[in-house]
ROTOR-181892 format. One record per residue (C-alpha): z, x, y; residue number from 0. Coordinates in steps of 0.25 Angstrom, whole numbers, plus 5000, padded with zeros to 4 digits. Each point is the difference from the previous one (the first is absolute). Example, Ala and Ser with C-alpha at 12.3 -4.5 7.8 and 13.67 -1.06 7.14 Angstrom:
# residues 2
PT     Z     X     Y  resi
PT  5031  5049  4982     0
PT  4998  5006  5014     1
END
This chain:
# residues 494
PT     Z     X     Y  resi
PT  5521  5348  5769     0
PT  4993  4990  5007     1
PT  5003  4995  5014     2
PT  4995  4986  5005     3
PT  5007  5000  5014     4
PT  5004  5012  5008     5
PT  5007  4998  5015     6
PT  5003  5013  5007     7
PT  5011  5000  5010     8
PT  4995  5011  5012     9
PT  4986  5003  5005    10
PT  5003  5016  5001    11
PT  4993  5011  4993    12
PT  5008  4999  4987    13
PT  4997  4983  4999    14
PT  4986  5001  5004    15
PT  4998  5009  4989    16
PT  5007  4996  4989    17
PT  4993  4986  5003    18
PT  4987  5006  4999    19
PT  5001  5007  4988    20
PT  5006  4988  4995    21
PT  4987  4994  5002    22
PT  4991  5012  4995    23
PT  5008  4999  4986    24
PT  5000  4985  5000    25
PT  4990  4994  5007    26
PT  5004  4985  4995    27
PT  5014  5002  5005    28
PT  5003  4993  5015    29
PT  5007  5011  5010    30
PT  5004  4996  5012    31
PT  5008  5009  5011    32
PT  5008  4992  5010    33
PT  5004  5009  5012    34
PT  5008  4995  5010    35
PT  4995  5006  5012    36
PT  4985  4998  5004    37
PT  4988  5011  4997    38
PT  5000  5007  5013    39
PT  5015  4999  5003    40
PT  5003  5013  4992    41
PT  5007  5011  5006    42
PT  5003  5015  4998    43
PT  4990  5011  5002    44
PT  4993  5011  4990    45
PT  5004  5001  4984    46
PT  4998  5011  4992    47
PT  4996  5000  4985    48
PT  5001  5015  4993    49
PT  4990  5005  4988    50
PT  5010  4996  4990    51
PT  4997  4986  5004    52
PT  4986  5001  5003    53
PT  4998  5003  4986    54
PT  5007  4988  4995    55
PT  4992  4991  5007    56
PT  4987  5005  4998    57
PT  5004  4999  4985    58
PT  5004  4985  5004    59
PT  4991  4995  5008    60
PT  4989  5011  5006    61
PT  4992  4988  5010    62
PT  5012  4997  5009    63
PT  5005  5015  4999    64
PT  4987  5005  5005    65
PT  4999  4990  5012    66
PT  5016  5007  5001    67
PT  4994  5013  5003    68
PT  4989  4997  5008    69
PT  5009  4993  5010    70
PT  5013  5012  4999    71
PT  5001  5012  5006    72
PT  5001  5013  4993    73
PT  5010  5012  5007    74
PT  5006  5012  4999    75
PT  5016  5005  5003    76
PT  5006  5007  5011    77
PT  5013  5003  5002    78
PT  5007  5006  5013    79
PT  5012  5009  4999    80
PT  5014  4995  5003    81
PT  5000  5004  5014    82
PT  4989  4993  5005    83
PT  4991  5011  5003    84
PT  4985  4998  4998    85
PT  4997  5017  4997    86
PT  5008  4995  4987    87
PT  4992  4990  4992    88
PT  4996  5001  4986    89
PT  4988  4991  4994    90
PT  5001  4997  4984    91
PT  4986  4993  4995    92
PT  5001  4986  4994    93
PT  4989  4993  5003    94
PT  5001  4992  4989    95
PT  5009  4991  5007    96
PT  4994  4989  5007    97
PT  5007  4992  5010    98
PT  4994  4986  5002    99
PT  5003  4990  5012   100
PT  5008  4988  4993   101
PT  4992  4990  5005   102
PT  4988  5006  4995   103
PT  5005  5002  4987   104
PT  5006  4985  4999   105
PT  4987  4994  5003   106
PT  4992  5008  4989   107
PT  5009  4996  4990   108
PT  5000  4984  5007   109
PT  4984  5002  4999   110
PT  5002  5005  4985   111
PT  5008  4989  4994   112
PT  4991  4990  5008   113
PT  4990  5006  4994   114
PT  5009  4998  4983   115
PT  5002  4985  5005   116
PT  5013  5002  5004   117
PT  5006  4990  5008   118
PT  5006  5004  5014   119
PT  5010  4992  5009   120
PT  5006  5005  5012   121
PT  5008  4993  5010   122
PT  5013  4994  4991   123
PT  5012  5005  4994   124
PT  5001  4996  4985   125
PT  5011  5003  4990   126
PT  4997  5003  4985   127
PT  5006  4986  4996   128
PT  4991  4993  5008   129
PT  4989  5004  4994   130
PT  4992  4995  4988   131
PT  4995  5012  4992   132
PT  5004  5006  4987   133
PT  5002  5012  5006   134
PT  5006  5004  5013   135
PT  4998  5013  5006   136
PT  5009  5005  5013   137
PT  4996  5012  5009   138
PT  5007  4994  5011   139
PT  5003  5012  5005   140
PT  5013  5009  5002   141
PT  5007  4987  5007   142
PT  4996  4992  4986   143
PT  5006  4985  5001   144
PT  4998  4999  4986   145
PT  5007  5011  4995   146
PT  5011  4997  5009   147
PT  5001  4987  4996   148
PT  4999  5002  4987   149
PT  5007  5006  4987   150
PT  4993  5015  4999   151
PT  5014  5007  5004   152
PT  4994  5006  5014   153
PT  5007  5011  5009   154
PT  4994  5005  5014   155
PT  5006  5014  5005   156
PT  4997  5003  5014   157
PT  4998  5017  5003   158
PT  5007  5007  5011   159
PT  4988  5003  5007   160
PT  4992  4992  5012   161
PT  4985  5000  5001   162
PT  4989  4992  5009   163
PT  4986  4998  4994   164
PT  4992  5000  5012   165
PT  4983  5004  5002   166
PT  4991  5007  5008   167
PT  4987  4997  5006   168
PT  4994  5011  4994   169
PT  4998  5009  4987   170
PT  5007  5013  4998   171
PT  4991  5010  4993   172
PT  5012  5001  4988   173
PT  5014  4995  4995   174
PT  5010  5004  5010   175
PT  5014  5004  4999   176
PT  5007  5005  5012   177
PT  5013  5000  5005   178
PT  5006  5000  5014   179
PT  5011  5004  5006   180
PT  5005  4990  5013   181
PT  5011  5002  5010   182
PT  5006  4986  4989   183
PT  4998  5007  4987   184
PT  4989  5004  4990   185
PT  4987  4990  4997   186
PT  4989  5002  4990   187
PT  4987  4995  4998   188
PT  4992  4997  4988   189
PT  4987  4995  5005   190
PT  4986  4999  4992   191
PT  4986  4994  5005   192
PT  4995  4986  4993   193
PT  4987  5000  5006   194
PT  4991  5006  5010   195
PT  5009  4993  5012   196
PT  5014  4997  4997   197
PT  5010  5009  4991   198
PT  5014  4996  4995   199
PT  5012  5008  5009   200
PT  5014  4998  4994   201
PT  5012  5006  5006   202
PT  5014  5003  4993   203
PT  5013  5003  5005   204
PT  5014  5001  4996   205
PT  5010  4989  5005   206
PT  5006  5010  5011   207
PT  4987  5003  5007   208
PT  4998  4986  4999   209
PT  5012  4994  5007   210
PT  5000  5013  5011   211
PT  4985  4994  5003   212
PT  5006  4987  5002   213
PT  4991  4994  4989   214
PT  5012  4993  4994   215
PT  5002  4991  5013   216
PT  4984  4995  5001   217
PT  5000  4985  4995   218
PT  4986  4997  4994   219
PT  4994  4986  4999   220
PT  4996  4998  4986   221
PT  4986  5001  5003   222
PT  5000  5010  5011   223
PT  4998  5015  4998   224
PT  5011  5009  5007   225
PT  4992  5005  5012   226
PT  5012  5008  5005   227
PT  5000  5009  4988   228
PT  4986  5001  4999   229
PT  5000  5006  5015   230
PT  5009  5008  4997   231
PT  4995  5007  4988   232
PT  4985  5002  5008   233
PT  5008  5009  5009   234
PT  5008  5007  4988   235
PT  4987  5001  4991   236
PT  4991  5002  5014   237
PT  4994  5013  4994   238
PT  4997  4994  4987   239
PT  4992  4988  5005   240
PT  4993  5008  5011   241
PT  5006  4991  5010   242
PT  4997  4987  4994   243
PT  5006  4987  4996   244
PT  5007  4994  4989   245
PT  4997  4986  4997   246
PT  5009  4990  4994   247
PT  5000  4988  4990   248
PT  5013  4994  4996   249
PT  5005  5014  5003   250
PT  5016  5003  4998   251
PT  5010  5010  4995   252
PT  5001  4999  4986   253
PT  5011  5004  4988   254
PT  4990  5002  4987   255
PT  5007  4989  4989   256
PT  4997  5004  4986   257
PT  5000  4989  4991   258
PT  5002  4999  4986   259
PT  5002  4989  4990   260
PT  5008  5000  4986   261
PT  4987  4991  4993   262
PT  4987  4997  5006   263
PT  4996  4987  4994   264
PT  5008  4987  4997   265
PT  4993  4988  4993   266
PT  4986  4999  5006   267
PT  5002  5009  5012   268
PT  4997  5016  5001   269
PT  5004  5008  5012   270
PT  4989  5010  5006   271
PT  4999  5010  5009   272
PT  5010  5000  5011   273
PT  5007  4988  4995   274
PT  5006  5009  4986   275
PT  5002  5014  5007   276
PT  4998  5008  5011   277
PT  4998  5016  5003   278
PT  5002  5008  5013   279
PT  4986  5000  5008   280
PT  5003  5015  5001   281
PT  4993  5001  4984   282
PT  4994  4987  4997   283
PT  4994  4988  5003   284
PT  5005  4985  4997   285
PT  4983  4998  5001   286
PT  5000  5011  4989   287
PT  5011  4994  4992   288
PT  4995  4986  5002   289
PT  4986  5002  4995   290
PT  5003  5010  4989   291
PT  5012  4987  4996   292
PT  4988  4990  4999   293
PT  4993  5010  4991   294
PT  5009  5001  4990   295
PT  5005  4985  5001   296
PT  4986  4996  4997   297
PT  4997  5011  4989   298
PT  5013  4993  4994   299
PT  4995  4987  4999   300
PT  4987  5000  4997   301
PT  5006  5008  4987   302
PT  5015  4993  4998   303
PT  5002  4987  4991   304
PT  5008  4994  5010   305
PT  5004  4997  5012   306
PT  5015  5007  4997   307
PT  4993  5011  4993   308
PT  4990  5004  5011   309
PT  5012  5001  5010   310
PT  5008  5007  4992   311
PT  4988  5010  4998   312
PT  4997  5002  5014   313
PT  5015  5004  5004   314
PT  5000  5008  4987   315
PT  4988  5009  5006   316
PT  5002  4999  5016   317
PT  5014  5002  5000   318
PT  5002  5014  4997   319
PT  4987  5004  5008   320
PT  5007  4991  5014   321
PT  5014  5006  4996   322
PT  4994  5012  4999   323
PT  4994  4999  5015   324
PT  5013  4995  5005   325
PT  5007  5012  4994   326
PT  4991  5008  5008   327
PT  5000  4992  5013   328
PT  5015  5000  5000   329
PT  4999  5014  5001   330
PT  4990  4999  5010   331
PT  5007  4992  5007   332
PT  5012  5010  5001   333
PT  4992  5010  5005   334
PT  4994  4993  5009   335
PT  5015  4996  5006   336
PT  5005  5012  5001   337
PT  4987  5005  5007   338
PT  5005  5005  5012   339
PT  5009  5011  4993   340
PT  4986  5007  4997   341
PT  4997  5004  5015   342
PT  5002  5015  4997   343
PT  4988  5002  4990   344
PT  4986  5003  5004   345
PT  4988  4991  4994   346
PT  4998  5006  4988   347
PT  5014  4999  4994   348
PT  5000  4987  5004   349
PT  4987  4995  4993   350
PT  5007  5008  4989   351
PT  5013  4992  5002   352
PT  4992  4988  5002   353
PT  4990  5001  4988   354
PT  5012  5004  4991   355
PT  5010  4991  5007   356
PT  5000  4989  4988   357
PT  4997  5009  4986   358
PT  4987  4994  4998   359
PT  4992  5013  5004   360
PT  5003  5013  4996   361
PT  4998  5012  5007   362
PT  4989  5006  4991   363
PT  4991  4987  5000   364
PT  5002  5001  5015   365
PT  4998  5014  5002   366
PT  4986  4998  4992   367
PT  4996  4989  5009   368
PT  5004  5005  5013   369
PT  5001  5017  4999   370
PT  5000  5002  5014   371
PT  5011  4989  5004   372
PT  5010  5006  4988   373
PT  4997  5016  5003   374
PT  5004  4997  5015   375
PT  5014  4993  4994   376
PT  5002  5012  4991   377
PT  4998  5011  5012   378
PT  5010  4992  5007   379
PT  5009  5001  4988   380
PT  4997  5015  4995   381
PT  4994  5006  5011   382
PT  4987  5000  4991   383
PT  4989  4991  4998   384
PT  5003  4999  4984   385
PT  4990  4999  4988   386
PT  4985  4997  5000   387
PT  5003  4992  4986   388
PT  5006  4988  5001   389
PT  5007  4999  4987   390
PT  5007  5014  5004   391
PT  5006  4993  5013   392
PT  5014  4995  4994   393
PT  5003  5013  4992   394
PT  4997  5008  5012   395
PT  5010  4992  5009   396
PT  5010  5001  4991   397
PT  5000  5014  4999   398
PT  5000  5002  5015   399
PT  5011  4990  5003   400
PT  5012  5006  5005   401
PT  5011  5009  4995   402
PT  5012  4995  4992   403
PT  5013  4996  5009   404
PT  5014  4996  4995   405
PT  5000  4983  4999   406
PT  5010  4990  4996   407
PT  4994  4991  4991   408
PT  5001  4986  5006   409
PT  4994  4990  4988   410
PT  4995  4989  5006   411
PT  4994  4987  4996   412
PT  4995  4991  5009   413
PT  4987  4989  5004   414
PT  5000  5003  5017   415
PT  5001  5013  5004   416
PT  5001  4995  5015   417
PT  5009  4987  4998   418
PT  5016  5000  4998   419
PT  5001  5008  4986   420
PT  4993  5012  5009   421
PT  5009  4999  5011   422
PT  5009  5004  4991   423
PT  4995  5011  4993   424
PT  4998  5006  5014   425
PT  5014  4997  5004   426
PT  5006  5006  4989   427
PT  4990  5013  5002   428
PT  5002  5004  5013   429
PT  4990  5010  5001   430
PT  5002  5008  4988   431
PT  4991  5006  4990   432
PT  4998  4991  4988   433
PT  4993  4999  4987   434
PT  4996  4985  4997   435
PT  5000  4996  4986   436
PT  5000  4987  4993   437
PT  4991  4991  4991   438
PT  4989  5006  4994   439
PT  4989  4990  5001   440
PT  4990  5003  5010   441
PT  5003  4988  5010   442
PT  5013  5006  5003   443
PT  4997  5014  5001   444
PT  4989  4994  5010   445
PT  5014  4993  5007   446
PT  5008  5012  4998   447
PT  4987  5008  5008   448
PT  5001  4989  5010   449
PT  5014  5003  5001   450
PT  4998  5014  5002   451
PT  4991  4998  5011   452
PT  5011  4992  5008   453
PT  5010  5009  4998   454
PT  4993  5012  5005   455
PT  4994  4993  5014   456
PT  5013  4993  5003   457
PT  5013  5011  4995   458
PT  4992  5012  4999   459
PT  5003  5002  4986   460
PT  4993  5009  4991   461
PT  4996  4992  4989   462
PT  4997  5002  4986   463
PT  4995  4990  4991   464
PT  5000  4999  4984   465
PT  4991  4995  4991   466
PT  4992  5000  4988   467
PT  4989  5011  4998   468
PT  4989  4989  4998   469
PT  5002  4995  5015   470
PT  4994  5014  5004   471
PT  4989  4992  5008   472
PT  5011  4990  5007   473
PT  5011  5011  5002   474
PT  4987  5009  5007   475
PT  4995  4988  5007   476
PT  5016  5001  5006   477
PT  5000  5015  5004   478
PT  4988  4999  5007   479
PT  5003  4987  5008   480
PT  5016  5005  5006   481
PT  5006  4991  4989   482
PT  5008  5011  4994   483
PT  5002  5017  5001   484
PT  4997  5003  4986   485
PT  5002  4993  4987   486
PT  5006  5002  4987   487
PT  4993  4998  4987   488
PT  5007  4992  4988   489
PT  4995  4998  4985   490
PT  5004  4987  5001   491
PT  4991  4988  4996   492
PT  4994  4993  5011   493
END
C-alpha cells in the first residue's frame, strides 16, 4: 500500500527506525518523528543487541547497522559463584553480543533517517489526534499516553523485584554477573562495557534486602539520581569496580513493568516497541524488540492492501515471536527474584542454572558451546567431569541421578512457583519427600522443576519430579542445576 503522510510518536531506537525504513521503501512518502524531549536530553547508559538481531538488521538495513557495530562493544560473560568469591568464576564466550552506548546508538539512527529525509522534532509533546497524517505510529515508550489513552485494551504488571541502572567510568573486559552477600541481604550485578570508557552496572535485590538497606525511605527528585544507593553499592560491589565509582543519570530503584495490550492498532494508529509490550531486561531488549517491531510493521505495509490489512499483518507475525519473549522473561524474571535462595551453588552450576533458568537453552547446545563451564557443573553434581560429546551429556545425567526414594505424589499446577500458590504447596509439604506431577506440556514441567527447586532449599524435601520423556534435556538441565533429586520419565505427550 501506499502511504502519503507518516507521523511517529517517539524518537527511540524503534521510531527512528521504522521511520527510516519507511523512507528507504517509499521515498515519496513524508515521515516525521516528533520527540518530546530535546536531542541530547536522553538518558540511560549502554544497550545490548544479540546476533539474532544483528542478522535482521543487516538484512533490513546493512548502512546504519554497520555504523551500529563500529560504535558497540563486543564481550564475553563472566559469572562469579554464589558466594562471592573471586577463585570461583566461570567465563562463557559470546562475543557476539554487542553492547552499545544509547546515545551513540540514537544519534546513528538520528543521522540515518536525516539522511532518508526523515523529518525530526524534538522539544513538544503531541498526541496522535493532533497530528495530520494518514498514519500514525507510537513508540512512545512503556509510559505510552497513546495507549493509555486509548482503546487498545492495555494492562501494566509490576515484578516483585527492585533494580537500579547505574554506569561506570570504565569498560569491564566481559559481561558480568556477580552477587554479593551484605550485612542487609544479597545484591547482584549484571554489568557489560558499551565502549572503551563507560560500561552499564545494574543491581537487583529482593524487596527484603531493599527495605533492611533503607533504600525504601530515599525520596528522589524526579530528575535526580539516588546517590545514597549508589554509595552504598560502590562499597558492597567495591571488589568488582576495583575501588571505583558509579555514576548516575535519573538513577532510582525500579519494579520491572511488563506490559501488554489486547490489540496493537486502532484506526490509523500502531503501537511499537515498548508502547505494545514489554520483556524482563534479564533476556531482552525493548531496543531489540522496538527495531525488530518496525521491521516487520514496514515489511507489512509495503506488501498489505490496506491500512487495516497491514496491521493486522504485522500483529499477526510479531505477536507470537514477543509473547514468545515474554513467556521466557517472565521466567527470567522469577528466577531472577528468587535469586538469593542460589547462594549455596558454585559458579558453574549456577551458569548452568542461569543458561537453563528460562527453557530456551538446552543443556546439550550449551555443553557443545561451553565444554569446560558444563563438565565443571557435572563434577559438581557426579563427582566426575561427564562426557566429551555433547549430545551424550543429558543421557549421561540421567543415569547418574540419584537413587529411588519413596514420595507422595503431590500434583500441582501452577504460573509462580514463588508467589501464593507456592506458599502453599510448601506448607502443605512440610519437608517430606514428594513426586511432583501435573500437566504435561513442557511450560509446566519447567514450573514444576522450578517448584522443585523451592521446596528442596526452603523444607529440605527430597523432590522428585515427573515428566514426559521428550523433556530429557529440560528435566537434565534441572538435575544438574539443584532444581530436583532425580526425575521420573512418563510416556505422555508433551
Amino acid at each position: 500500500m501506499r502511504v502519503r503522510r507518516v507521523a511517529v510518536l517517539g524518537g527511540g531506537p524503534g521510531g527512528l527506525y521504522a521511520a527510516r525504513l519507511l523512507k528507504l521503501t517509499d521515498p515519496a512518502c513524508e515521515v516525521t518523528v516528533h520527540e518530546q524531549g530535546d536531542p541530547d536530553s536522553t538518558f540511560g547508559f549502554g544497550v545490548g543487541l544479540a546476533a539474532g538481531t544483528q542478522r535482521k538488521l543487516a538484512a533490513a538495513d546493512p548502512d546504519s547497522l554497520r555504523d551500529v557495530l563500529a560504535a558497540g562493544r563486543r564481550h564475553d560473560m563472566r559469572m562469579t559463584g554464589s558466594d562471592g568469591s573471586a577463585a570461583d568464576v566461570v567465563r562463557v564466550r559470546n562475543d557476539r553480543l554487542i553492547g552499545i552506548a544509547r546515545t551513540e546508538l540514537l544519534a546513528i539512527l538520528q543521522r540515518h533517517a536525516e539522511k532518508a529525509g526523515v523529518a525530526l522534532e524534538f522539544g513538544a509533546r503531541r498526541s496522535a489526534d493532533e497530528l495530520d497524517a494518514d498514519l500514525v505510529i507510537a513508540a512512545d515508550g512503556v509510559s505510552s499516553a497513546t495507549r493509555e489513552n486509548g482503546p487498545f485494551g492495555g494492562r501494566v504488571t509490576t515484578g516483585r523485584g527492585l533494580y537500579l541502572w547505574a554506569g561506570t567510568e570504565f569498560a569491564l573486559p566481559d559481561a558480568l554477573f556477580a552477587p554479593v552477600t551484605t550485612e542487609h541481604g544479597v545484591l547482584v550485578t549484571h554489568a557489560y562495557p558499551y565502549s572503551a570508557e563507560r560500561s552499564t552496572f545494574l543491581v537487583e535485590t529482593d524487596e527484603t534486602t531493599w527495605r533492611r538497606a533503607g533504600f525504601a525511605e530515599i525520596d528522589v527528585a524526579p530528575e535526580a539520581s539516588d546517590e545514597v544507593s549508589l554509595r552504598y553499592l560502590e562499597r558492597a560491589f567495591a571488589e568488582q569496580l576495583g575501588g571505583r565509582r558509579l555514576i548516575g543519570n535519573r538513577t532510582r530503584w525500579l519494579r520491572f513493568r511488563t506490559v501488554t495490550c489486547e490489540r496493537w492498532s486502532a484506526g490509523r494508529t500502531v503501537l511499537l516497541g515498548d508502547a505494545a509490550h514489554t520483556a524482563h531486561y534479564s533476556i531482552g531488549s525493548g531496543t531489540k524488540l522496538a527495531m525488530e517491531d518496525a521491521i516487520a510493521l514496514v515489511d507489512a505495509l509495503r506488501t498489505a492492501p490496506d491500512r487495516a490489512s497491514a496491521f493486522a499483518e504485522y500483529e499477526r507475525v510479531r505477536r507470537p515471536a514477543v509473547e514468545r519473549l515474554q513467556e521466557l522473561a517472565r521466567r527470567s524474571a522469577l528466577w531472577w527474584e528468587s535469586f538469593p535462595l542460589r547462594r549455596h551453588l558454585p559458579a558453574a552450576q549456577l551458569m548452568v542454572a542461569y543458561m537453563s533458568r528460562a527453557g530456551n537453552v538446552p543443556l546439550p547446545r550449551f555443553a557443545g558451546t561451553s565444554p569446560d563451564v558444563v563438565r565443571a557443573a557435572l563434577r559438581t553434581y557426579a563427582g566426575e567431569p561427564g562426557p566429551a560429546d555433547p549430545a551424550a551429556v543429558t543421557e549421561w545425567v540421567l543415569a547418574r541421578q540419584r537413587a529411588a526414594f519413596p514420595a507422595e505424589p503431590v500434583h500441582v499446577d501452577l504460573r509462580d512457583p514463588w508467589g501464593p500458590d507456592g506458599d502453599a504447596v510448601l506448607a502443605g509439604v512440610g519437608g517430606r519427600a514428594v513426586r511432583l506431577t501435573g500437566p504435561a506440556e513442557r511450560g509446566a514441567v519447567l514450573t514444576r522443576l522450578d517448584l522443585g527447586e523451592r521446596l528442596r532449599i526452603e523444607t529440605g524435601s527430597l523432590v522428585e519430579v515427573e515428566a514426559p520423556a521428550a523433556l530429557r534435556d529440560d528435566l537434565a538441565a534441572g538435575l544438574v542445576s539443584g532444581r530436583c533429586d532425580r526425575v521420573l520419565l512418563s510416556e505422555e505427550e508433551a
